[in-house]
C-alpha positions, 0 to 999 in steps of 0.5 A, spaced: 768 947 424 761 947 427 763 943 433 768 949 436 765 955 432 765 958 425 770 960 421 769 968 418 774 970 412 776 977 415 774 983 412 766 980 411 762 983 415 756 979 412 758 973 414 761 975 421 753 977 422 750 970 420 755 965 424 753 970 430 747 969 427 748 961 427 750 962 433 745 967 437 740 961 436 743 955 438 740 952 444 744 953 451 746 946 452 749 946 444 753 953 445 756 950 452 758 944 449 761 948 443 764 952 448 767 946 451 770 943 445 773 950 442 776 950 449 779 943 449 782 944 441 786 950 444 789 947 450 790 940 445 794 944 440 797 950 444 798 948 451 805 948 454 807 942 453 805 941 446 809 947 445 815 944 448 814 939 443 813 943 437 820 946 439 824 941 442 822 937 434 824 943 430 831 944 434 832 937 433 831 937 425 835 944 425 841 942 430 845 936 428 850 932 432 857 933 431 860 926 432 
């Protein structure tokens, strides 16, 4: 989304050229910003506890108790 980046289909090297673009024009503050947010979404979806997570939730649906 335009609040993290932009998102370019491989092999479109048209479109890569204008997000980079979109991108060289944005205003320094604007860019920053963009930067911050991508960062977050990253550390939000892959940090190691969300990871732990992920994993502990698949192994519990995969696994089931004997009793």
């Amino acid at each position: 989304n335009d609040q993290t980046g932009y998102v370019v289909p491989p092999n479109h090297p048209a479109e890569m050229a204008n997000a980079f673009g979109k991108l060289l024009r944005l205003p320094e503050e604007q860019l920053s910003a963009m930067g911050q947010q991508a960062r977050q979404h990253a550390v939000d979806r892959f940090s190691m506890q969300r990871q732990i997570e992920a994993f502990d939730a698949l192994y519990s649906r995969q696994v089931k108790p004997t009793a």
